[in-house]
Every structure is written in C-alpha cells, then in structure tokens.
C-alpha positions as CSV (number, residue, x, y, z in Angstrom):
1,X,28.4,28.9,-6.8
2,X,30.6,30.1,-4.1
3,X,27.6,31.4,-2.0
4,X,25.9,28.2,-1.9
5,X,29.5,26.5,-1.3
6,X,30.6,29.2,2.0
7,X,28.6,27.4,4.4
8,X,30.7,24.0,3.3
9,X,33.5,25.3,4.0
10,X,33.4,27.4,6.9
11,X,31.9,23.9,8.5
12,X,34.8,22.3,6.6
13,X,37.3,25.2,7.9
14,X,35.8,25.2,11.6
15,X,36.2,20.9,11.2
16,X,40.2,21.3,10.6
17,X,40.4,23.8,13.4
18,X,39.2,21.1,16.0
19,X,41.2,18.0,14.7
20,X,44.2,20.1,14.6
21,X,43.8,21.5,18.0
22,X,42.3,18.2,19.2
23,X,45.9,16.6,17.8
24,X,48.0,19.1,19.2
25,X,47.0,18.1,23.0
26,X,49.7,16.0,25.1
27,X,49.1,12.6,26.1
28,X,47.3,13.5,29.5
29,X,45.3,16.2,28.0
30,X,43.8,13.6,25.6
31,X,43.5,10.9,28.1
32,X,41.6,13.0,30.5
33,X,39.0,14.2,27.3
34,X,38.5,10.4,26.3
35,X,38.0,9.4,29.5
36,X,35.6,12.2,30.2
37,X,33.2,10.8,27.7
38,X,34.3,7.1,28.4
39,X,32.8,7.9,32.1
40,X,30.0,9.7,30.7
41,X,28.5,6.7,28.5
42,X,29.2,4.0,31.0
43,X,27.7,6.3,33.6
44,X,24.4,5.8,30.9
45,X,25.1,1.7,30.8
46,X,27.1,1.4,28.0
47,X,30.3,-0.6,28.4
48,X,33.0,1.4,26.4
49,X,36.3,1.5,27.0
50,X,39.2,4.8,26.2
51,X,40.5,2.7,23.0
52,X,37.0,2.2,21.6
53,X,36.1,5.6,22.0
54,X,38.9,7.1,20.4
55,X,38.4,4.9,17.8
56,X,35.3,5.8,17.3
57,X,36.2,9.3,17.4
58,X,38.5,9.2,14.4
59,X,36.6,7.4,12.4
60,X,33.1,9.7,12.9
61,X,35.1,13.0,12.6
62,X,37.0,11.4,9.1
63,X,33.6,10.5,8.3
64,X,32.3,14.5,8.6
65,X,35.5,15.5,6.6
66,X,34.3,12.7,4.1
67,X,31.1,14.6,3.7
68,X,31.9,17.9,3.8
69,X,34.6,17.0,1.0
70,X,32.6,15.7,-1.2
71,X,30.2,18.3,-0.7
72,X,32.9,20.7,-1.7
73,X,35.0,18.2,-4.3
74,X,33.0,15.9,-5.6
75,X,34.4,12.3,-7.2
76,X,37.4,10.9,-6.3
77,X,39.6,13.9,-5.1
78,X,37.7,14.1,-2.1
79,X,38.8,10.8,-0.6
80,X,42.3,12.0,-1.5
81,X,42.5,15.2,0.2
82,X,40.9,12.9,2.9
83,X,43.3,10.6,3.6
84,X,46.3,13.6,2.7
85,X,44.7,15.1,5.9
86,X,45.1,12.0,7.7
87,X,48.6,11.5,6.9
88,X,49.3,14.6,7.9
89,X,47.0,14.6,11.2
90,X,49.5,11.6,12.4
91,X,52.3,13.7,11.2
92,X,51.9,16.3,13.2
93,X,51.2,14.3,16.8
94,X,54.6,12.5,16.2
95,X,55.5,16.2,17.3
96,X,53.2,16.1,20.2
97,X,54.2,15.1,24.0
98,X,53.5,11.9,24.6
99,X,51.6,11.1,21.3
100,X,52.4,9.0,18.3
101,X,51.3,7.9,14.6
102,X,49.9,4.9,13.8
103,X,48.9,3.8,10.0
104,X,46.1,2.2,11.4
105,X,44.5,5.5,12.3
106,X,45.5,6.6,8.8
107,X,43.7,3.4,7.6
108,X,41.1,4.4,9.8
109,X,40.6,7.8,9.4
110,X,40.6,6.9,5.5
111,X,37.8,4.5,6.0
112,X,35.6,6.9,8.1
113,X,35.7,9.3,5.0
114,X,35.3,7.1,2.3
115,X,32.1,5.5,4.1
116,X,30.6,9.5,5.0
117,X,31.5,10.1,1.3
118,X,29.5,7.0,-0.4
119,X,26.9,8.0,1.9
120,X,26.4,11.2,0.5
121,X,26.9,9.7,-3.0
122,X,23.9,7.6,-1.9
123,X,21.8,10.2,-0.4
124,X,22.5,11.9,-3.7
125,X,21.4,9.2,-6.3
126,X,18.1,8.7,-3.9
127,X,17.1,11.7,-4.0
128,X,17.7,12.1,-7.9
129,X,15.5,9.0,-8.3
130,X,12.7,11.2,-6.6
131,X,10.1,12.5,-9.1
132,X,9.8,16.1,-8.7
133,X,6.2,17.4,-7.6
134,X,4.9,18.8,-10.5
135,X,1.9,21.5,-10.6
136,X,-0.5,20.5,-13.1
C-alpha cells in the first residue's frame, strides 16, 4: 500500500515545499512573479490582470492539494487537512514583509480543493462504471 501511495506523497510533499516557499516571499518578490506571468499572457492576448492571476493561482494549486489529498485520504478528511493548510498558509504570510491574510483566500483556497477533490471522486465513480474487458 505504501508503494503505490510514495509517489502521492512525494508529489504531495514537493506541493507543500513550493506553497510554503512561494508564501514566505516579501511583497515585491511576489509582485514581480505575478506580474512576470501577468506580462507573459497578455503578451499572448489575454487580458489578465496581477489580482486575477493570483487568484487563480490559489485556487489551481488548492485544487492539486485537493487531489493529491484525496488520493492519499480519501472522504472527508481530505478537505479538512485542506483547508487546515490554508489557514495555516495565511498564517504564516501575516509573518511575511509586506504580506497579509485574508479569509477570502482561505475560502478560496478551500474551494479550489474541494472542487480538485469531487473531481477525482468523479473520475473515480466513471471509471468504476467502466466494464472491465474481459477475455473470453
């Protein structure tokens, strides 16, 4: 079981690592790495702006963790480690130059996983529907 589960959570593991170290840069630092990619995707004709990206960050990377957990924790307790990690995500930047928490990331963050894990839980009853080829 642990064998087919190491994979999970190294992705899981190497996941944390980045929010963390994502959430530990100062104001500037953070504003210069959303604005990177804000410049990038309007440079391909797509009008985004800093807020919407970061936005969209949150909820995408909540929605791997979402994933992961479940694939890891299955039911309910996922979503709750989940949004513990959220809470604690906008903990920590209240310690970070320049940053701040917001419950609405929390909220956000906490939607991001709950959708990545009912779309596993979807995947999953699909594919049980699937008839298993047979050999006759």
């Amino acid at each position: 079981m642990l064998k087919k589960k190491l994979p999970i959570l190294i992705l899981l593991c190497l996941l944390l690592a980045g929010m963390f170290l994502f959430s530990a840069q100062d104001a500037p630092s953070s504003s210069k790495v959303s604005g990177g990619i804000v410049d990038f995707l309007c440079n391909l004709g797509l009008p985004v702006t800093d807020h919407l990206v970061r936005k969209t960050a949150h909820f995408l990377e909540f929605m791997v963790l979402g994933i992961l957990m479940y694939l890891l924790i299955p039911r309910f307790y996922s979503w709750i480690f989940c949004i513990l990690i959220a809470m604690a995500d906008e903990f920590h930047q209240l310690f970070v130059s320049g940053r701040g928490s917001q419950w609405a990331d929390v909220a956000l963050d906490s939607a991001g996983a709950l959708f990545g894990i009912l779309l596993i839980w979807c995947i999953g009853r699909l594919k049980a529907r699937i008839p298993k080829n047979r050999k006759k």
